[in-house]
ChimeraX commands (.cxc) that place a marker at each C-alpha (Angstrom):
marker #1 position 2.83,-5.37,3.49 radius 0.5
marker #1 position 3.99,-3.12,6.20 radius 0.5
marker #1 position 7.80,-4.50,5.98 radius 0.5
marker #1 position 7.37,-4.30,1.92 radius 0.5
marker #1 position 6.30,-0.17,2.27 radius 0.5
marker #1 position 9.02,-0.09,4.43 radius 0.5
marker #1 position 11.75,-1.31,1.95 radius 0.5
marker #1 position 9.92,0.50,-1.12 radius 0.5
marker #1 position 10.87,3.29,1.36 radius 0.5
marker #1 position 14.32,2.50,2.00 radius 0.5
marker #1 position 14.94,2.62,-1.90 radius 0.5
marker #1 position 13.37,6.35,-2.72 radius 0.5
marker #1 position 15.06,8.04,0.33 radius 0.5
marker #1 position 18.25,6.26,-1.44 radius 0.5
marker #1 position 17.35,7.23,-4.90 radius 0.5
marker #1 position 16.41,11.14,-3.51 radius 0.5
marker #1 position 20.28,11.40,-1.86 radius 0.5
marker #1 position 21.29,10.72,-5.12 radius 0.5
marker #1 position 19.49,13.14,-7.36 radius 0.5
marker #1 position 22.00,16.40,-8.00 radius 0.5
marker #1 position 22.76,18.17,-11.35 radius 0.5
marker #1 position 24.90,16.00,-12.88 radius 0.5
marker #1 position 22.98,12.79,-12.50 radius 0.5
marker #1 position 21.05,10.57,-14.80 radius 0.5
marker #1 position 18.11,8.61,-14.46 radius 0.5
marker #1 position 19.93,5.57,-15.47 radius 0.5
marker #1 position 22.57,6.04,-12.38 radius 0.5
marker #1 position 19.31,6.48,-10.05 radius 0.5
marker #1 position 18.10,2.97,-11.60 radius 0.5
marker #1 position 21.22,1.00,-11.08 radius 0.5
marker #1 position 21.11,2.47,-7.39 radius 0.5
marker #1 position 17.91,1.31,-6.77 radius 0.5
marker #1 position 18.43,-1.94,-8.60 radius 0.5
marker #1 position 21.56,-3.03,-6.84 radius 0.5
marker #1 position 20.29,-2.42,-3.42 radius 0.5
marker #1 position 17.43,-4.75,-4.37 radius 0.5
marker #1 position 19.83,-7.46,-5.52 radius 0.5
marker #1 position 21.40,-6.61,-2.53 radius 0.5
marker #1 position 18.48,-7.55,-0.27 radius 0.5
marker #1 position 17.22,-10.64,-2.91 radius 0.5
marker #1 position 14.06,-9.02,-3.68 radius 0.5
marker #1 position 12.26,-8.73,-6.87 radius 0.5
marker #1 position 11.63,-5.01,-8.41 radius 0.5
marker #1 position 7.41,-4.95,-9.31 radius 0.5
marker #1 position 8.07,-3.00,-12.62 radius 0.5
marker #1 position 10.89,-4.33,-14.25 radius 0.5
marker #1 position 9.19,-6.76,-17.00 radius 0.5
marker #1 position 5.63,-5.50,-16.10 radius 0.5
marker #1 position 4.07,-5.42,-19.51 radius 0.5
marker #1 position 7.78,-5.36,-21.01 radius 0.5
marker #1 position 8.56,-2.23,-19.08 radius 0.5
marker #1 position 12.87,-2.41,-18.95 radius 0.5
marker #1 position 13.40,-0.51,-16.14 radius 0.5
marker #1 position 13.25,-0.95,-11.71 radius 0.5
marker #1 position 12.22,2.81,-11.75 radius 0.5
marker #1 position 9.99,5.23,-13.49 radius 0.5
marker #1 position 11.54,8.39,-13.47 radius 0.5
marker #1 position 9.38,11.47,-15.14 radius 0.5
marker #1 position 11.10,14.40,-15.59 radius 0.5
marker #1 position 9.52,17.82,-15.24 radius 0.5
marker #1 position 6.75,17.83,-17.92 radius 0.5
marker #1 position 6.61,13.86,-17.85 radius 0.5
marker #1 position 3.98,12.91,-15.84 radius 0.5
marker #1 position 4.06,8.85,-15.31 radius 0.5
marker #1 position 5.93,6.33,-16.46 radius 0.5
marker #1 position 9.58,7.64,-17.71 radius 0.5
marker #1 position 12.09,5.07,-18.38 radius 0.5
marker #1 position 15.39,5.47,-17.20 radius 0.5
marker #1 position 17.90,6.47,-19.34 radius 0.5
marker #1 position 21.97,7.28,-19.55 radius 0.5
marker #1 position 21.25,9.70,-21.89 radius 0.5
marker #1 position 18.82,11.60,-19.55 radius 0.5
marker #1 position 21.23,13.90,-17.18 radius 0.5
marker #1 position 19.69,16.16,-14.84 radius 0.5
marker #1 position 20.19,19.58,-14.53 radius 0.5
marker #1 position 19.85,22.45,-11.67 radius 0.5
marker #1 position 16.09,23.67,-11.63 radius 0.5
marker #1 position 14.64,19.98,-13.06 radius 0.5
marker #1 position 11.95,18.03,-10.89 radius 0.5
marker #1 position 12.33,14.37,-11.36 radius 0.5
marker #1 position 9.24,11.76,-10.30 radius 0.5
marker #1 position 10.29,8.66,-8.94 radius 0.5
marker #1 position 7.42,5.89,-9.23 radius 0.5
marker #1 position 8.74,2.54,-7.45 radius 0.5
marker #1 position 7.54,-1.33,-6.16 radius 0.5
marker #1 position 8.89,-4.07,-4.95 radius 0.5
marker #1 position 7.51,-7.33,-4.09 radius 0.5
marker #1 position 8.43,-8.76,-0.59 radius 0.5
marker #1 position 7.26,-12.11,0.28 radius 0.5
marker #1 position 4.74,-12.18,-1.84 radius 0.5
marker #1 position 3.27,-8.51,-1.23 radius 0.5
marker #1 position 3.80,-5.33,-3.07 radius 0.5
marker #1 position 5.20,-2.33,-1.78 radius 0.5
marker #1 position 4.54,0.87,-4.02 radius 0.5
marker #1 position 4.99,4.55,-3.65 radius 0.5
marker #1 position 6.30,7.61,-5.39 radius 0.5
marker #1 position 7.79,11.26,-5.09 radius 0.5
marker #1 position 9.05,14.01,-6.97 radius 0.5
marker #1 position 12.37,15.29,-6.32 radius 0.5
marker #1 position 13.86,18.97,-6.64 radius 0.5
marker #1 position 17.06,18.79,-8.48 radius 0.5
marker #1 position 19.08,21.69,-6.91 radius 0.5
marker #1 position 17.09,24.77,-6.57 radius 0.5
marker #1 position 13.57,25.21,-8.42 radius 0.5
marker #1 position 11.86,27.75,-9.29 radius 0.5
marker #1 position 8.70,29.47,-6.75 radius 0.5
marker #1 position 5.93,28.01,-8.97 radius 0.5
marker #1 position 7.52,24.41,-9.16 radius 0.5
marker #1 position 8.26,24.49,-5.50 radius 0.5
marker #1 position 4.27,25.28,-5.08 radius 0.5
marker #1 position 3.83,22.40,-7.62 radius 0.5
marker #1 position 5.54,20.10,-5.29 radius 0.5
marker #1 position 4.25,21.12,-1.76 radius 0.5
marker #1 position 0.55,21.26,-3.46 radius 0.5
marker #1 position 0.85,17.31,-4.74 radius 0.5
marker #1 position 2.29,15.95,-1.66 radius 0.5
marker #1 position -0.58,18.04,0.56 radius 0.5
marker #1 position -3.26,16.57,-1.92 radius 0.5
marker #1 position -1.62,13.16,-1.28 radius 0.5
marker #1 position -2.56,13.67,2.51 radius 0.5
marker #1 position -5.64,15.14,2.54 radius 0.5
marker #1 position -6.94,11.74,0.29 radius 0.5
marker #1 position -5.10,9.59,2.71 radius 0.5
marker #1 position -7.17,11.85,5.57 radius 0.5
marker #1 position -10.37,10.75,4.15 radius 0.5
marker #1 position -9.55,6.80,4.04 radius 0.5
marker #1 position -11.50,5.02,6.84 radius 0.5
marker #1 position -14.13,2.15,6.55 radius 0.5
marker #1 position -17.66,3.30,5.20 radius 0.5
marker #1 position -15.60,6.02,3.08 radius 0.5
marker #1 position -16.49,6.38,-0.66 radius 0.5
marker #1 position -13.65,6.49,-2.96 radius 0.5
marker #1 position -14.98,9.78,-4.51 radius 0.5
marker #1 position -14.24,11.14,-0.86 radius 0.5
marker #1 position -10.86,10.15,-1.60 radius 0.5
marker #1 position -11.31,12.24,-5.01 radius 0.5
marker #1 position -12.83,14.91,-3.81 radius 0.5
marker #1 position -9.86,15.69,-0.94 radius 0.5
marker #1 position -7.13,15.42,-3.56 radius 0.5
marker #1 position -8.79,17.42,-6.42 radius 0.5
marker #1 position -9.99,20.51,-3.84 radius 0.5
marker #1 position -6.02,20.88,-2.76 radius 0.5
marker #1 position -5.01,21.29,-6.47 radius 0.5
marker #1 position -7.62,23.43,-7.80 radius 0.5
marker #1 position -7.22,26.04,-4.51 radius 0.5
marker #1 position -4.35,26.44,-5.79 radius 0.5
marker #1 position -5.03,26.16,-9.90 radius 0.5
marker #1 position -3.23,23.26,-10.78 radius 0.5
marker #1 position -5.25,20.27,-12.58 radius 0.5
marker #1 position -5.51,16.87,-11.53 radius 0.5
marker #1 position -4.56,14.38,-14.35 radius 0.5
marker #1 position -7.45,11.68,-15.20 radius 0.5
marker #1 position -6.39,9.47,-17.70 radius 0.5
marker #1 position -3.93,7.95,-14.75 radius 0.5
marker #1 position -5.40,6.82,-10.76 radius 0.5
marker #1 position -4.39,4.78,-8.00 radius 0.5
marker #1 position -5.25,1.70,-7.47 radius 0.5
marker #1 position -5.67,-1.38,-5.20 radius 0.5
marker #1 position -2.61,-3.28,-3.82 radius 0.5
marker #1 position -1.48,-7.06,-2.68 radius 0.5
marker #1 position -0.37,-9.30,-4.20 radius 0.5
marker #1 position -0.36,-7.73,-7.77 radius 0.5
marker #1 position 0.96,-4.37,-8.20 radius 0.5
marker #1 position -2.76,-3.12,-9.68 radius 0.5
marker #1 position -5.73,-4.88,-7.85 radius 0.5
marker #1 position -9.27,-3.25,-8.10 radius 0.5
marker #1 position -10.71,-0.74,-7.09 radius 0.5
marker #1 position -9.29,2.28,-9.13 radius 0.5
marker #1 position -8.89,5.33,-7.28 radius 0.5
marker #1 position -9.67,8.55,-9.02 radius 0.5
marker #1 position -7.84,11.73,-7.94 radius 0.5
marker #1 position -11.25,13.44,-8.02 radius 0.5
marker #1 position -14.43,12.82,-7.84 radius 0.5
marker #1 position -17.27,13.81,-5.54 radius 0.5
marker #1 position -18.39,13.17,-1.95 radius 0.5
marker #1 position -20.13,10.12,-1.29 radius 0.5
marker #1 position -19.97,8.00,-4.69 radius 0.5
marker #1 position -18.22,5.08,-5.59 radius 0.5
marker #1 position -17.21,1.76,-3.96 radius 0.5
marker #1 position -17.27,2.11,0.01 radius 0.5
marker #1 position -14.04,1.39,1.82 radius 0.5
marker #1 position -13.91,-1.69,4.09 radius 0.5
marker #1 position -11.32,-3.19,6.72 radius 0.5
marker #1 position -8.54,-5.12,5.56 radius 0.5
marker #1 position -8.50,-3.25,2.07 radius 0.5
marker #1 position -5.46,-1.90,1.03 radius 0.5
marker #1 position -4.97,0.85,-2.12 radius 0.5
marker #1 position -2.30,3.04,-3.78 radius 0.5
marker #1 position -3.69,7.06,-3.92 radius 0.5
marker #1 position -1.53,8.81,-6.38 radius 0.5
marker #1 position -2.32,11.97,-7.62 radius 0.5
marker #1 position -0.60,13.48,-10.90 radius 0.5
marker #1 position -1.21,16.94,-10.58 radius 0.5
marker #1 position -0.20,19.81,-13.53 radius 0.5
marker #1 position 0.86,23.00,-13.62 radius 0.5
marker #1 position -1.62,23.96,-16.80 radius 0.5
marker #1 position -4.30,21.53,-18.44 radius 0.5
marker #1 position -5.06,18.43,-17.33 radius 0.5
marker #1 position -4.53,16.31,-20.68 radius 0.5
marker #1 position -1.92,13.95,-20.48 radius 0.5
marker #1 position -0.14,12.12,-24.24 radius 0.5
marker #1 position 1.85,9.34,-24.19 radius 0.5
marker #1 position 5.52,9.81,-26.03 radius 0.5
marker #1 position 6.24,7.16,-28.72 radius 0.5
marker #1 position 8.40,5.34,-26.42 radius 0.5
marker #1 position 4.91,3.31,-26.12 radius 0.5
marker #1 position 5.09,4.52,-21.68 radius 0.5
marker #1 position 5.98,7.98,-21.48 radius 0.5
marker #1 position 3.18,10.48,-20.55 radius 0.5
marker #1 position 3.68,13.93,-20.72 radius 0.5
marker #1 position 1.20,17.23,-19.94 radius 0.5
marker #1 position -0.09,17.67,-23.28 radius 0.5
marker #1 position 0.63,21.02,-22.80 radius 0.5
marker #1 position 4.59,21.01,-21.69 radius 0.5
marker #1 position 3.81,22.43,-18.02 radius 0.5
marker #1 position 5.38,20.95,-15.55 radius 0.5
marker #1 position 4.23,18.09,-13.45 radius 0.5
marker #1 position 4.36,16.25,-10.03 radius 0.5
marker #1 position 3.88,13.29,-8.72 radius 0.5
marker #1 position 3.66,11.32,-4.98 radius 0.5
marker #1 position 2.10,8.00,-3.69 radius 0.5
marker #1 position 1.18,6.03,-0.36 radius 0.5
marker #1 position -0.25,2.74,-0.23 radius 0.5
marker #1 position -2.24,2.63,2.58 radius 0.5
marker #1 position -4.51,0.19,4.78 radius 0.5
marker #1 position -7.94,0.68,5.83 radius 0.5
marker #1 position -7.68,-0.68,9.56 radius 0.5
marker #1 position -10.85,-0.42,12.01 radius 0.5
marker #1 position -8.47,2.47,13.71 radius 0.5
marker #1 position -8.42,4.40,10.25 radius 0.5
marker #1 position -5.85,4.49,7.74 radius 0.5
marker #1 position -2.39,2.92,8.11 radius 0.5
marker #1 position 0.26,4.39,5.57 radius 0.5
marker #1 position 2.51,1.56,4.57 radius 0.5
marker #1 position 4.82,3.10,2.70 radius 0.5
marker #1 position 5.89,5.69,5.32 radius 0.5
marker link #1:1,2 radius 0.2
marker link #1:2,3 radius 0.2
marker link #1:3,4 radius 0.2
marker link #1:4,5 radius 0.2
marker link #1:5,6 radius 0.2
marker link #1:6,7 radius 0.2
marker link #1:7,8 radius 0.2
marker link #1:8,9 radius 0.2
marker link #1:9,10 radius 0.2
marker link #1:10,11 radius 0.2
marker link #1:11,12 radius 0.2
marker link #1:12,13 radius 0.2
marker link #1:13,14 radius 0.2
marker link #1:14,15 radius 0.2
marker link #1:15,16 radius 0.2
marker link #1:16,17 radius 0.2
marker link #1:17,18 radius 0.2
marker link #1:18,19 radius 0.2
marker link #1:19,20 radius 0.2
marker link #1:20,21 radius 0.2
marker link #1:21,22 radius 0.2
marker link #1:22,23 radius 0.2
marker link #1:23,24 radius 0.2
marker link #1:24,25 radius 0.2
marker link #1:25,26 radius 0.2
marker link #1:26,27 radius 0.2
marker link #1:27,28 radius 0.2
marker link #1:28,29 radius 0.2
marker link #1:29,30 radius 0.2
marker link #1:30,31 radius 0.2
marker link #1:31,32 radius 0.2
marker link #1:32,33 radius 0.2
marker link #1:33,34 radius 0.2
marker link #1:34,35 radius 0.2
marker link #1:35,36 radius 0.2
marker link #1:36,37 radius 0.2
marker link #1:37,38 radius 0.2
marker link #1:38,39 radius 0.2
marker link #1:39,40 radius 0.2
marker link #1:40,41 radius 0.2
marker link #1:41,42 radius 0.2
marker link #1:42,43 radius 0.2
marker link #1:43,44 radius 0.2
marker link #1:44,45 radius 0.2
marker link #1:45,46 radius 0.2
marker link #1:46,47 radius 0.2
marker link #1:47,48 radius 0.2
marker link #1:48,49 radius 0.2
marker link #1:49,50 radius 0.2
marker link #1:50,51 radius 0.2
marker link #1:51,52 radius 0.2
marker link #1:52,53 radius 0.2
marker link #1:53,54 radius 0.2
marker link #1:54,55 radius 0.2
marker link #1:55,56 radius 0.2
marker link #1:56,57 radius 0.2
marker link #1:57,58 radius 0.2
marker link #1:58,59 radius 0.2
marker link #1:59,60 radius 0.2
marker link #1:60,61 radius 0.2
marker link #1:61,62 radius 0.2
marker link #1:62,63 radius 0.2
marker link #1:63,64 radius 0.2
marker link #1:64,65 radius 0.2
marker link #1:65,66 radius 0.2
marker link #1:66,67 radius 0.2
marker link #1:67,68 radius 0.2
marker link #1:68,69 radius 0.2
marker link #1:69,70 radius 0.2
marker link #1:70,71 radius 0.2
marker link #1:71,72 radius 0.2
marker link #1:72,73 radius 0.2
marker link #1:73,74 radius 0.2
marker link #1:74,75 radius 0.2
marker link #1:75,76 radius 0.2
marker link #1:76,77 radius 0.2
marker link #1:77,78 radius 0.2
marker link #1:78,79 radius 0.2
marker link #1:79,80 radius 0.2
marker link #1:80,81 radius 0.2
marker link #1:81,82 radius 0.2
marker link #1:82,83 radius 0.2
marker link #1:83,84 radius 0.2
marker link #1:84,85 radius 0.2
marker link #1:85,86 radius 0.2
marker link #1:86,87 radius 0.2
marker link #1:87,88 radius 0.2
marker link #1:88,89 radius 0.2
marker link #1:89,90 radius 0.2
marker link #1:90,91 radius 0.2
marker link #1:91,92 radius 0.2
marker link #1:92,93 radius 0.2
marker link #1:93,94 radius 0.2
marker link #1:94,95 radius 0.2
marker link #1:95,96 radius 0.2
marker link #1:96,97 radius 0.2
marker link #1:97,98 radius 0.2
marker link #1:98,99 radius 0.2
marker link #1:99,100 radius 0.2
marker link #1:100,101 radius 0.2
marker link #1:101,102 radius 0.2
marker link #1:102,103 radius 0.2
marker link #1:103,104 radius 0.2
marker link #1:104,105 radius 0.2
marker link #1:105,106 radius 0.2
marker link #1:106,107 radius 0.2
marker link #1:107,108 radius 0.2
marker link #1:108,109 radius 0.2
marker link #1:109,110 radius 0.2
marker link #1:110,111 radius 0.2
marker link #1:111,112 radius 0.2
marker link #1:112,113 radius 0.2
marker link #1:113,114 radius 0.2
marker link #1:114,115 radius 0.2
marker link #1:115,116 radius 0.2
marker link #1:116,117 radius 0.2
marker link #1:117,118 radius 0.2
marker link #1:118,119 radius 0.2
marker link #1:119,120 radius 0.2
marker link #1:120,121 radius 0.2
marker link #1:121,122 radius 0.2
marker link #1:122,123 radius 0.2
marker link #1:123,124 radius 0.2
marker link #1:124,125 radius 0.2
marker link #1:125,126 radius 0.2
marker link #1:126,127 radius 0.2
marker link #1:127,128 radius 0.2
marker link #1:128,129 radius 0.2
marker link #1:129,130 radius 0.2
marker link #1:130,131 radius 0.2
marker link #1:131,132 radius 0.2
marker link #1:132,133 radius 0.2
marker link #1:133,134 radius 0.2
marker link #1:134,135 radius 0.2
marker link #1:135,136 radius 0.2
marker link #1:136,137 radius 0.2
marker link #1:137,138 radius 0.2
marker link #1:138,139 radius 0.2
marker link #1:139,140 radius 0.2
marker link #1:140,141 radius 0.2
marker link #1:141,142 radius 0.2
marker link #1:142,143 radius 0.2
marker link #1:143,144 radius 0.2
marker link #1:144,145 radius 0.2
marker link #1:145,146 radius 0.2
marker link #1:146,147 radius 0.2
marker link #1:147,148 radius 0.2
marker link #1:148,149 radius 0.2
marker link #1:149,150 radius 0.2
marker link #1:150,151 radius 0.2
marker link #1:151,152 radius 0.2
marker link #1:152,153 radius 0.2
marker link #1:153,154 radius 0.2
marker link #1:154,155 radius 0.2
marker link #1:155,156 radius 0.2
marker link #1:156,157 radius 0.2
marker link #1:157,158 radius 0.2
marker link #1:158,159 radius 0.2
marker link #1:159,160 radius 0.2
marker link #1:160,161 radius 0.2
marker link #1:161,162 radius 0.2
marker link #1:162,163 radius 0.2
marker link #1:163,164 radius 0.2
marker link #1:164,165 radius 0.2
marker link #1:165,166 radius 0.2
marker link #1:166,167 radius 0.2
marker link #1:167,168 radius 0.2
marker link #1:168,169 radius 0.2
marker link #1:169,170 radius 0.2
marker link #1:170,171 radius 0.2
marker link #1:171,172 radius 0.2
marker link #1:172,173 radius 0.2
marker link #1:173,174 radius 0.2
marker link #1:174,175 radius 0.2
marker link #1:175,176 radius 0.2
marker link #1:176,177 radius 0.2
marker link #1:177,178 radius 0.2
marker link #1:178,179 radius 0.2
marker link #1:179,180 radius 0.2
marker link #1:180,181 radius 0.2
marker link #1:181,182 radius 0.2
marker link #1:182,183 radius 0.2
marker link #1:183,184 radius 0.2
marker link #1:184,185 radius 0.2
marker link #1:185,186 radius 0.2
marker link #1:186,187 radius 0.2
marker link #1:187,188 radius 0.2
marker link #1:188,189 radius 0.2
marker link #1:189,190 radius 0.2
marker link #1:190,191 radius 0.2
marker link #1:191,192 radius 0.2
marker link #1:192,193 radius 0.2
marker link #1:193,194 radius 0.2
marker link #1:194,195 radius 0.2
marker link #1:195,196 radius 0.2
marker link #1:196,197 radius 0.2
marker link #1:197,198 radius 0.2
marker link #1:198,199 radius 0.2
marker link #1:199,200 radius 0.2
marker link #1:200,201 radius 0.2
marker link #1:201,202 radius 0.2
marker link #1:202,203 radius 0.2
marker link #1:203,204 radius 0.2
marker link #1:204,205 radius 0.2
marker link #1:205,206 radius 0.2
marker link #1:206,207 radius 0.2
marker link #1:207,208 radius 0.2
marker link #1:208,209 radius 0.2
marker link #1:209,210 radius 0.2
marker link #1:210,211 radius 0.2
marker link #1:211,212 radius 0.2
marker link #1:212,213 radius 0.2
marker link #1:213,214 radius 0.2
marker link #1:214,215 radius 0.2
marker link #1:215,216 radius 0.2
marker link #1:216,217 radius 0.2
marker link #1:217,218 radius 0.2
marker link #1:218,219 radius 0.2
marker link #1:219,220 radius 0.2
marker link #1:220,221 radius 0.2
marker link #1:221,222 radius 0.2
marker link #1:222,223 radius 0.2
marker link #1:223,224 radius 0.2
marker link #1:224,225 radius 0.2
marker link #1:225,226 radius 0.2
marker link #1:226,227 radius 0.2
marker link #1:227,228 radius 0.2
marker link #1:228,229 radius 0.2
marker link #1:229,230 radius 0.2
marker link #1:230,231 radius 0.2
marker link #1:231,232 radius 0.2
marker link #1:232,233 radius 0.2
marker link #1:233,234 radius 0.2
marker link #1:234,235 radius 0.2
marker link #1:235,236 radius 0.2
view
């Protein structure tokens, strides 16, 4: 699982060189898609419930799950999310970040920083005999310091040998409830964090989910291991 984090990896640092005004999500997919046909490995999303694309890319009020698309160029001032998994041998590799095209604006930047810290405080609180409402509670005291909102109707999620494995993993919650973390488990945290409410809809596209309402949105993921030693991030 380590060597599959590694290559998930690999193909966002790729697919962030890439992003510039100019750009569309489509070129970011074929990036990411020849690389893996480059190494012979199999893309986790493309074909997951009839989803057509390698990448999800969510572009600043889209929260989860935006398909790819030529017609979708980016411009200066945009933040794209880019949600990606592989499978390597077997094992799934799966991780996400958002991505500044060109320069952004003060609030968006504070957006971006305020995710990824919420990220890392959840992954802090990972060790065996943790609840997964400590998990919660880490991520959802980051963004509300700072008055963003943590998005519920998406979570993380265990990881192996599927792409989504029990247990979900809330991006809130409180201290102390919910399943306690053992050794040898393994889970994706992934908070969705927006600038104004909470609420998410989902376009008609039948997989896009945008902030219900139109504030911008961020987006980053680990999967991590619960090892006797604390938490291992995999896809780091």
């Amino acid at each position: 699982m380590r060597e599959a984090g590694k290559r998930t990896r690999e193909i966002l640092e790729l697919v962030r060189s890439l992003v510039k005004p100019g750009v569309t999500t489509y070129d970011l997919d074929k990036a990411a898609e020849d690389k893996l046909k480059e190494w012979g490995i199999r893309p986790a999303f493309k074909g997951y419930h009839g989803y057509p694309a390698v990448l999800c890319t969510s572009v600043n009020e889209e929260v989860v799950h935006g398909i790819p698309s030529k017609k979708r160029v980016l411009k200066e001032g945009d933040v794209v999310s880019v949600d990606f998994g592989l499978y390597y041998e077997g094992y799934v590799g799966d991780s996400a970040i958002t991505i500044p095209v060109g320069t952004i604006d003060e609030k968006t930047a504070r957006l971006l920083k305020t995710t990824e810290a919420s990220l890392y405080a959840g992954i802090k609180a990972v060790k065996p005999g943790a609840t997964l409402g400590d998990i919660g509670s880490a991520v959802q005291k980051v963004v509300e310091r700072e008055g963003f909102s943590v998005v519920r109707d998406f979570v993380g999620h265990g990881v192996g040998t599927q792409m989504h494995e029990d247990p979900q993993v809330p991006n809130y919650g409180k201290p102390g409830r919910g399943l306690k973390l053992r050794e040898g488990m393994v889970i994706a945290i992934e908070p969705m964090v927006n600038v104004g409410t909470y609420e998410v809809e989902v376009l008609d596209d039948g997989w896009t989910a945008v902030s219900a309402d139109g504030s911008m949105s961020a987006h980053f993921e680990h999967t991590v291991a619960v090892t006797a030693n604390g938490v291992r991030i995999l896809t780091e």
